[in-house]
C-alpha positions as CSV (number, residue, x, y, z in Angstrom):
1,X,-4.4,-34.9,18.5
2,X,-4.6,-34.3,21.9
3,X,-0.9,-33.5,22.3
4,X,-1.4,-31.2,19.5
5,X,-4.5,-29.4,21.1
6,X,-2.1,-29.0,24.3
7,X,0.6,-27.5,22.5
8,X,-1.6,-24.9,20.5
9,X,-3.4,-24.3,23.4
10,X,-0.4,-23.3,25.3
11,X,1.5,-22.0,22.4
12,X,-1.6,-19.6,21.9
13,X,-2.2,-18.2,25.3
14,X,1.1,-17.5,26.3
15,X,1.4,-14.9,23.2
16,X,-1.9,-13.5,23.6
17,X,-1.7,-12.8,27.6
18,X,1.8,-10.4,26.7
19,X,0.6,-7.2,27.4
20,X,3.1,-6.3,24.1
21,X,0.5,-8.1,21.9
22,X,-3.0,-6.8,23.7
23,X,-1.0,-2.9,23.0
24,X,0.4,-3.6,19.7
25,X,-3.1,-5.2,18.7
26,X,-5.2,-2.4,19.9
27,X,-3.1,0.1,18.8
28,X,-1.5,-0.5,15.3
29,X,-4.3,0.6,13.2
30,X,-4.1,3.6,14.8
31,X,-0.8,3.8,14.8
32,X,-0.6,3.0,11.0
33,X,-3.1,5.8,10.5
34,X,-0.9,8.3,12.2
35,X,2.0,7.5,10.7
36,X,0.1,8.2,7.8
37,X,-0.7,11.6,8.4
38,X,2.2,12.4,9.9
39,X,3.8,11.7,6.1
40,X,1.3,13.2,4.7
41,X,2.3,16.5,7.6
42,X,5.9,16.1,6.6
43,X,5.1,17.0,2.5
44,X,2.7,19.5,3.8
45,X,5.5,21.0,5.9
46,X,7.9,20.9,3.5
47,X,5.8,23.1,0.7
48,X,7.1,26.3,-0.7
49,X,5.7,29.7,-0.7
50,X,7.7,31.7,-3.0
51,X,7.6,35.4,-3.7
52,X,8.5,36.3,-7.6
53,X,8.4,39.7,-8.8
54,X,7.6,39.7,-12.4
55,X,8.7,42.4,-14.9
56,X,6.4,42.1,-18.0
57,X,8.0,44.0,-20.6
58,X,5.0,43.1,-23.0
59,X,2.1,43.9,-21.2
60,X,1.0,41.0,-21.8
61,X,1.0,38.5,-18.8
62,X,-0.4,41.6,-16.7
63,X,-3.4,40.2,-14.5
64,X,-3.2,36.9,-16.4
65,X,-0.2,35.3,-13.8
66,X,-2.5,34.5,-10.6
67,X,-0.8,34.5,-7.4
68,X,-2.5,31.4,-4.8
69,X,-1.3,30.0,-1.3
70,X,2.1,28.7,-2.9
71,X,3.0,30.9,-5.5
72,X,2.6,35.1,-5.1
73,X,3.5,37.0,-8.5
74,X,3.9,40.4,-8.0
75,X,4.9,42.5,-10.4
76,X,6.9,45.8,-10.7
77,X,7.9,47.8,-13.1
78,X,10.6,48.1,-15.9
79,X,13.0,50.2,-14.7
80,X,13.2,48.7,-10.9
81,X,14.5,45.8,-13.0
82,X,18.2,46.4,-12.9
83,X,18.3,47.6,-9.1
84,X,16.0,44.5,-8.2
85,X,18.3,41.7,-10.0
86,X,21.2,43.8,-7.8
87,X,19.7,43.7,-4.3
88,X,18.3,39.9,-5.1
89,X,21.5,38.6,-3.1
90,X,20.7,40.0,0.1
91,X,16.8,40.0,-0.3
92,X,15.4,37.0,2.0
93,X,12.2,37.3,1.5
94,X,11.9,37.5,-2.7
95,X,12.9,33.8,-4.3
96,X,12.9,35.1,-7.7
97,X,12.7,38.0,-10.7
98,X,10.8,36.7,-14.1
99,X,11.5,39.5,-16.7
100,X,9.1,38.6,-19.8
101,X,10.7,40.9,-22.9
102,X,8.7,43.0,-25.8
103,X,6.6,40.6,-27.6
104,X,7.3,41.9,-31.3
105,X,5.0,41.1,-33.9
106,X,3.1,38.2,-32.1
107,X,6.8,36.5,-32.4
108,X,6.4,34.1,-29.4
109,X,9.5,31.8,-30.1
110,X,11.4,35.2,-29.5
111,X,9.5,36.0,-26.2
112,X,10.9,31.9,-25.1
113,X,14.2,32.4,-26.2
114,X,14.9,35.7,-24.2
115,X,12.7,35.0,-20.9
116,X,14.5,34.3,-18.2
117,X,14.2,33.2,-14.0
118,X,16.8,35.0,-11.9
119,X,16.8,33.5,-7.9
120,X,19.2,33.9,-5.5
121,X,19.0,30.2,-4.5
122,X,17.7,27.2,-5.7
123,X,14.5,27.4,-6.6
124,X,11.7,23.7,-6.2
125,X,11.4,22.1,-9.2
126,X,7.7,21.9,-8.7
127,X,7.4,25.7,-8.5
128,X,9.3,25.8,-12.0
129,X,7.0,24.1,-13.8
130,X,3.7,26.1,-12.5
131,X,5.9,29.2,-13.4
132,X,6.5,27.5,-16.9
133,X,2.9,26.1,-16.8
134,X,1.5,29.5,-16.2
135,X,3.4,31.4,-19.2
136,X,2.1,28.7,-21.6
137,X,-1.1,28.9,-20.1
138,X,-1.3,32.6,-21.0
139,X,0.4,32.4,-24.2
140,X,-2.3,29.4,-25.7
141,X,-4.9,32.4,-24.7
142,X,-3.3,34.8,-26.5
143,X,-3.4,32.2,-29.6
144,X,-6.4,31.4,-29.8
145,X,-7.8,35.1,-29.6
146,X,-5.8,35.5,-32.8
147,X,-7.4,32.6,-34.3
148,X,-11.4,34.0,-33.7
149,X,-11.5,30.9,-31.8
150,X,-13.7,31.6,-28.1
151,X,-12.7,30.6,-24.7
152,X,-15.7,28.9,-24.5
153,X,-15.6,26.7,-27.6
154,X,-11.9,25.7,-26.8
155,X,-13.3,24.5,-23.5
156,X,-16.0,22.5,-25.3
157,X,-13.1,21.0,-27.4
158,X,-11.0,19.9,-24.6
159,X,-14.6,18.5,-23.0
160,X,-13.5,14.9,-21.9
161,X,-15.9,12.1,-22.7
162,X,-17.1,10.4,-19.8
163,X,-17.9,6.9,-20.2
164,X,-20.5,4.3,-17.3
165,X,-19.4,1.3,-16.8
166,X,-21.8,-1.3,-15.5
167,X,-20.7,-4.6,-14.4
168,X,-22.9,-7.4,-15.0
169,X,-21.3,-9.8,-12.9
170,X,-22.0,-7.7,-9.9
171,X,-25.6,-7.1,-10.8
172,X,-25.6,-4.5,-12.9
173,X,-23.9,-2.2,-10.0
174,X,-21.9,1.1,-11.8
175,X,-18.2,0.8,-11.8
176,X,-16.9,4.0,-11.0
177,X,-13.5,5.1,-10.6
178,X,-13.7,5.5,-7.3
179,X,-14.9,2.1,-6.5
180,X,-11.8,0.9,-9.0
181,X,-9.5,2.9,-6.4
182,X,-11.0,1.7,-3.6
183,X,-10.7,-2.2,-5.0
184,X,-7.2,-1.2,-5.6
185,X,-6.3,0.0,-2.2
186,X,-8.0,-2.6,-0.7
187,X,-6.2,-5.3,-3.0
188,X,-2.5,-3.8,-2.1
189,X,-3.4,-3.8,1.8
190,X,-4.5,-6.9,1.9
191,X,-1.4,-8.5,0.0
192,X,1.1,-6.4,1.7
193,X,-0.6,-7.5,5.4
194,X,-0.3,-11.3,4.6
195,X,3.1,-11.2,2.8
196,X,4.4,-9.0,5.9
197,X,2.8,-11.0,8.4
198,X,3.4,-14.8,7.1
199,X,7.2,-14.0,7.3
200,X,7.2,-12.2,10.8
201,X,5.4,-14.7,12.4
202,X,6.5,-17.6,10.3
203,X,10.3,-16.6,11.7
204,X,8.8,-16.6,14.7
205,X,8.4,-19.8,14.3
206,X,11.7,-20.7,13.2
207,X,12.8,-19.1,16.3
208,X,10.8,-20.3,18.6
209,X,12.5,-24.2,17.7
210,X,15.5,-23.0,17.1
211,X,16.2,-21.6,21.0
212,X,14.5,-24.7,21.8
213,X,16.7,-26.9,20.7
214,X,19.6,-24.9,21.6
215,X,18.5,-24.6,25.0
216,X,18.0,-28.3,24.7
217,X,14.4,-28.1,26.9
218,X,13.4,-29.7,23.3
219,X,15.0,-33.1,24.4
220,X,12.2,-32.8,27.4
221,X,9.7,-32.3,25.5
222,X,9.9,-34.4,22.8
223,X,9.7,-37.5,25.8
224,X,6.2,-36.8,26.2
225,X,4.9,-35.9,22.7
226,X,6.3,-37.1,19.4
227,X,8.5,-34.4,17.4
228,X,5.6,-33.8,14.9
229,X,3.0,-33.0,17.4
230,X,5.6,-30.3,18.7
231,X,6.2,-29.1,15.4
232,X,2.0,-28.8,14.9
233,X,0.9,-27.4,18.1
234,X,3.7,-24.4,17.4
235,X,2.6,-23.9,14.2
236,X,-1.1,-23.6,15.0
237,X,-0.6,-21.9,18.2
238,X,1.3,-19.0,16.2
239,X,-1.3,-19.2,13.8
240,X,-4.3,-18.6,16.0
241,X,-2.7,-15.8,17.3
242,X,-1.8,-14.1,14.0
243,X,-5.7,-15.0,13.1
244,X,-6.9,-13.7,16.4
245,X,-5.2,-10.6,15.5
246,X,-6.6,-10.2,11.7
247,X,-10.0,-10.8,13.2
248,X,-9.8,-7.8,15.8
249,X,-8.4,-5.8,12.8
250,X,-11.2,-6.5,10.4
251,X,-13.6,-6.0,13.0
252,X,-12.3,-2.6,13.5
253,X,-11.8,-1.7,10.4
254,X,-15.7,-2.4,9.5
255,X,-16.5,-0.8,12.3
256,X,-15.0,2.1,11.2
257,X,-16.4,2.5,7.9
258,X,-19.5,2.1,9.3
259,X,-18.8,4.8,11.2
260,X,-18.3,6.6,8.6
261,X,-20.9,5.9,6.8
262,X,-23.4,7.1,9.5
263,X,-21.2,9.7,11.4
264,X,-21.0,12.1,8.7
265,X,-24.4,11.8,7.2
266,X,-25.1,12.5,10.7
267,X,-23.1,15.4,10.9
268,X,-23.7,17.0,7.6
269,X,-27.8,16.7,8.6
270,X,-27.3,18.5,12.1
271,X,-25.1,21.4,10.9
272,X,-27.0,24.6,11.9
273,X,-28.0,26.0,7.9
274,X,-26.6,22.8,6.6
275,X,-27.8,24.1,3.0
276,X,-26.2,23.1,-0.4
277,X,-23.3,25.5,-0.2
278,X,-22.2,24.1,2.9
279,X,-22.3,20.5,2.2
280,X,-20.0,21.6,-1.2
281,X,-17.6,23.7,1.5
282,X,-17.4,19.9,3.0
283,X,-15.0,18.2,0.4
284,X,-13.0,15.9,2.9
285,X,-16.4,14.8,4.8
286,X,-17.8,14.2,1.1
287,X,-15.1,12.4,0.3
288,X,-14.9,10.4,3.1
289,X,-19.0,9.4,3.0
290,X,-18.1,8.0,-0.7
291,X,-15.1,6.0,0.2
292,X,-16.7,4.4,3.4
293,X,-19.8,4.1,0.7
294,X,-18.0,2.0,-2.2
295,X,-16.4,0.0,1.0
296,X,-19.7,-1.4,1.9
297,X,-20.8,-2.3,-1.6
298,X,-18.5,-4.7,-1.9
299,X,-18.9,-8.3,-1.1
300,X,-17.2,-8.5,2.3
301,X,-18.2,-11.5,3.3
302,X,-16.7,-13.6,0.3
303,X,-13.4,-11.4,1.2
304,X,-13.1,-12.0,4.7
305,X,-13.4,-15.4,4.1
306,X,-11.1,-15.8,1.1
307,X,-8.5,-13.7,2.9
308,X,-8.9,-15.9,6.2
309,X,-8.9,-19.1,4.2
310,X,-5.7,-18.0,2.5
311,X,-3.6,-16.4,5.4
312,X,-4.1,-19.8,7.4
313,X,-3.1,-21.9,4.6
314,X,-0.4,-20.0,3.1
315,X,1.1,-19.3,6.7
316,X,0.8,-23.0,7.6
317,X,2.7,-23.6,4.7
318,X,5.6,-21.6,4.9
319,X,5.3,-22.1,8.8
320,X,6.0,-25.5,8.2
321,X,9.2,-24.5,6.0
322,X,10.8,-22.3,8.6
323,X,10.3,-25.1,11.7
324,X,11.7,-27.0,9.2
325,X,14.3,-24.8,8.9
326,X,15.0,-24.0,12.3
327,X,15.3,-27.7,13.2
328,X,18.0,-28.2,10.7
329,X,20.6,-25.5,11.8
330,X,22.0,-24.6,15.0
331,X,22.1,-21.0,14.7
332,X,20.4,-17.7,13.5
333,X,23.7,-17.1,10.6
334,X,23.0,-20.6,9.2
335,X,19.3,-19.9,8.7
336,X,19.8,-17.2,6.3
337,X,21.3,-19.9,3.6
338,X,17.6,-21.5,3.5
339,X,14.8,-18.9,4.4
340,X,15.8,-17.7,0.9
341,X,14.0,-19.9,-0.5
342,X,10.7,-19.5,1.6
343,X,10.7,-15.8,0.9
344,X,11.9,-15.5,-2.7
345,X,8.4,-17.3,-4.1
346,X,6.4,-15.0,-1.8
347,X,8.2,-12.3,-3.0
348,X,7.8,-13.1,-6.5
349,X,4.1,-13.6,-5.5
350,X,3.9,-9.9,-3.9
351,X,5.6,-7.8,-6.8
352,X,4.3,-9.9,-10.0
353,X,0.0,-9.2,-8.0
354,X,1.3,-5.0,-8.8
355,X,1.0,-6.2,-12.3
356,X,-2.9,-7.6,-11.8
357,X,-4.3,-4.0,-10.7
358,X,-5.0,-3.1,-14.3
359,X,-6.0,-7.0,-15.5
360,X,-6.8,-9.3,-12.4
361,X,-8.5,-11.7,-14.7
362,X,-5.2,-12.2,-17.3
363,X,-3.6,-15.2,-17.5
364,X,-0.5,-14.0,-15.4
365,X,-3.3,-13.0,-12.0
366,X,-4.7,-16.7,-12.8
367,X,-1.5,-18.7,-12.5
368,X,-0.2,-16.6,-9.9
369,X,-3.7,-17.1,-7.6
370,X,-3.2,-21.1,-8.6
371,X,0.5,-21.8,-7.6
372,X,1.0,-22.6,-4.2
373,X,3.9,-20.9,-3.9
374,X,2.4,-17.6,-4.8
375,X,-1.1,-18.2,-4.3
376,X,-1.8,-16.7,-0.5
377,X,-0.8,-13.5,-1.7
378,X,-2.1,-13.1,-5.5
379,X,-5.7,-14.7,-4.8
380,X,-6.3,-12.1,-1.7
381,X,-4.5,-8.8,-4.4
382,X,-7.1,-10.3,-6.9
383,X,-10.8,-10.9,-4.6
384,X,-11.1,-7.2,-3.9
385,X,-12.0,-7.1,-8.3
386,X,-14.0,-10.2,-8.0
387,X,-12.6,-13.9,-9.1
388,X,-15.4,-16.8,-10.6
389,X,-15.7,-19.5,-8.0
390,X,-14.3,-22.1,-9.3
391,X,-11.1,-20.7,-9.2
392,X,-11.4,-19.5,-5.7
393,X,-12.2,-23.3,-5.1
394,X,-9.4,-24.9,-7.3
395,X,-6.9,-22.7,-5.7
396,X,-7.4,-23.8,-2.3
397,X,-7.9,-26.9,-3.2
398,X,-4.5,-27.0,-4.5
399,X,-3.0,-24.9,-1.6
400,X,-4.3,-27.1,1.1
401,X,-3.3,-30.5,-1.1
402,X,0.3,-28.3,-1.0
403,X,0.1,-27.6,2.7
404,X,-0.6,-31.1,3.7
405,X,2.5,-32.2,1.7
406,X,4.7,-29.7,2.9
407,X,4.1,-30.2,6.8
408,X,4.0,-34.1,5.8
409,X,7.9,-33.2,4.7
410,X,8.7,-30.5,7.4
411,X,8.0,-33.5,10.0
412,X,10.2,-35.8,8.6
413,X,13.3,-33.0,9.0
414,X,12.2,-31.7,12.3
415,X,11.9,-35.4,13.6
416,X,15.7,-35.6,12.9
417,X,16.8,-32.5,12.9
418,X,15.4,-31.4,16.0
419,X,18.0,-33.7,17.8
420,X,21.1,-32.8,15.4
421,X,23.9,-30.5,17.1
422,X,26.7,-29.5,15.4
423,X,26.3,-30.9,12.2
424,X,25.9,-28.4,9.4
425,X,22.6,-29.5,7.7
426,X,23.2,-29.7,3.5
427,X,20.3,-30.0,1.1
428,X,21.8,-33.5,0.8
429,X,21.8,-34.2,4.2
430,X,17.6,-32.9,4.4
431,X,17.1,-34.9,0.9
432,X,18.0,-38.1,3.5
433,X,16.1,-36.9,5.8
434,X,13.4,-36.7,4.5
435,X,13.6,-40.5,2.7
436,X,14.5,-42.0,5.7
């Protein structure tokens, strides 16, 4: 154990000291938050403001067609129509003419056929449909005047039922559906970080024994300590420093909701005439407040340690396949034939948790949270939504029971493999291995 503690010990510090890792540590959320905006820049950037002049040969879309900050209607009359369709061509600034014809005797199927967009290049699809969307809009108006029926009582009609859910599991708190977004979020983030980061640093691994033993400092090493306390103290070493990294994470990240929290209550309160119109002027401050809110209210604590608990087991466990697999071959090409099957479960794992948004508790969430294979990534996409106890507890009692198995036969390839050069491991070469 001592050999072990040496190893991790060393193994640990000599990541966490890179000045690459304090930077990338410090500065990923961030820079996963600007990266964010910056997408979210990019479709900003890249939305149309288009110009159609609209000749309204029935009189009827007159004043109903409103113009916003992506779509301006303006319309002219009749007899500019020819002359406008002429000098469309050459016109830069106009993206389209809309000729509505005569409406004759309220015949509206006529009006569809014989409507038609001219543009004088292509034209977003998205703009399209709010031109289509409009017409409709105007035309159901027009409808329902001739059926007696009032603007008013449609809207009644169309009223949308709105339906509390409470949650007696989680003391009779509301479920809204921003909390169900937020659960959801949280869920996919949280899956996505320990898929993403149980193969990066579980390669690592792999190629940290790999250049090992092809530098050969590995026949060194192993005079001193026994190949399984190598294989150990790299494992856990990487591990701590992945964990050291989550933990600054999550601390930020609380941090920051609190933040949140506070900060803009604070700011809303100290606004100079801060009355009710200007708190409803603040949507994206309101919005904010509410999600760092629903963040709070849940049970943090429970998944923290469920996602800690999970990450260190599942990435000991495939850890423990990729030294494995690193000890077996003699070269980065050759691994490629076996990390297949360390990532295809996990993978499995990732896409078939998309599926438990909608029912975490269904029997596919369940089996997926209770297979090792799958487990470190389809208990954490399901804890956000709440999971009884018991299953929490048979899960990892299962996952560590796997674990303990799987670095029991990761030792007994490494031990040989470690020392094997030039000799093309087979699976029944390993299955000798790891009988012997």
């Amino acid at each position: 154990m001592n050999n072990i503690f040496l190893i991790t010990k060393r193994e640990f510090l000599t990541q966490v000291k890179k000045r690459s890792f304090i930077i990338l540590t410090l500065l990923a959320p961030i820079m996963i938050i600007a990266f964010g905006a910056v997408i979210g820049l990019m479709f900003k950037a890249n939305e149309s403001h288009s110009i159609i002049e609209v000749v309204d040969k029935s009189g009827l879309f007159k004043d109903q067609l409103k113009s916003d900050e992506k779509l301006n209607y303006v319309f002219i009359s009749t007899a500019d129509e020819k002359s406008k369709i002429n000098n469309l061509k050459n016109n830069e600034s106009l993206d389209g003419i809309l000729i509505l014809p005569e409406l004759d005797n309220q015949n509206y199927d006529g009006l569809e056929k014989n409507a038609r967009l001219v543009v004088n290049s292509k034209i977003g699809f998205d703009t399209k449909q709010r031109i289509v969307s409009d017409i409709t809009n105007v035309i159901k108006k027009e409808k329902i005047k001739q059926l007696g029926i009032a603007e008013t009582q449609l809207d009644n009609l169309d009223k949308s039922f709105t339906l509390k859910t409470i949650n007696v599991s989680e003391g009779n708190k509301e479920d809204s559906d921003l909390s169900f977004g937020i659960k959801t979020g949280l869920s996919m983030v949280l899956m996505y970080v320990t898929f993403m980061f149980i193969i990066i640093y579980g390669v690592r691994v792999m190629r940290s024994v790999l250049e090992e033993k092809n530098n050969r400092v590995v026949e060194i090493i192993i005079s001193s300590v026994k190949p399984f306390e190598l294989m150990m103290g790299k494992i856990l070493g990487v591990t701590l420093v992945a964990l050291t990294q989550f933990i600054i994470w999550i601390t930020m990240s609380v941090i920051g909701a609190l933040v949140l929290n506070t900060g803009f209550s604070s700011i809303q309160k100290n606004i100079p005439g801060g009355n009710e119109e200007m708190m409803g002027k603040m949507d994206i401050t309101q919005i904010a407040t509410q999600v760092s809110h629903s963040l709070l209210e849940l049970n943090f604590p429970l998944i923290i340690f469920v996602f800690i608990i999970f990450f260190l087991l599942g990435y000991i466990f495939y850890s423990s396949i990729y030294a494995a697999i690193g000890s077996a071959v003699d070269n980065e090409t050759e691994t490629q034939q076996f990390t297949l099957f360390a990532i295809l479960p996990l993978t499995l794992g990732m896409y078939g948790s998309f599926s438990l948004m909608n029912n975490p508790d269904g029997p596919l969430g369940f089996w997926l949270s209770m297979i090792p294979f799958t487990s470190p990534v389809a208990m954490i996409a399901r804890i956000p939504f709440g999971v009884p106890a018991w299953q929490i507890a048979l899960s990892i009692t299962l996952l560590l029971g796997t674990t303990v198995f799987m670095i029991f036969l990761a030792g007994k390839i490494y031990r040989v493999g470690i020392l094997m050069y030039g000799n093309k491991a087979t699976l029944k070469e390993l299955w000798r291995w790891i009988k012997g």
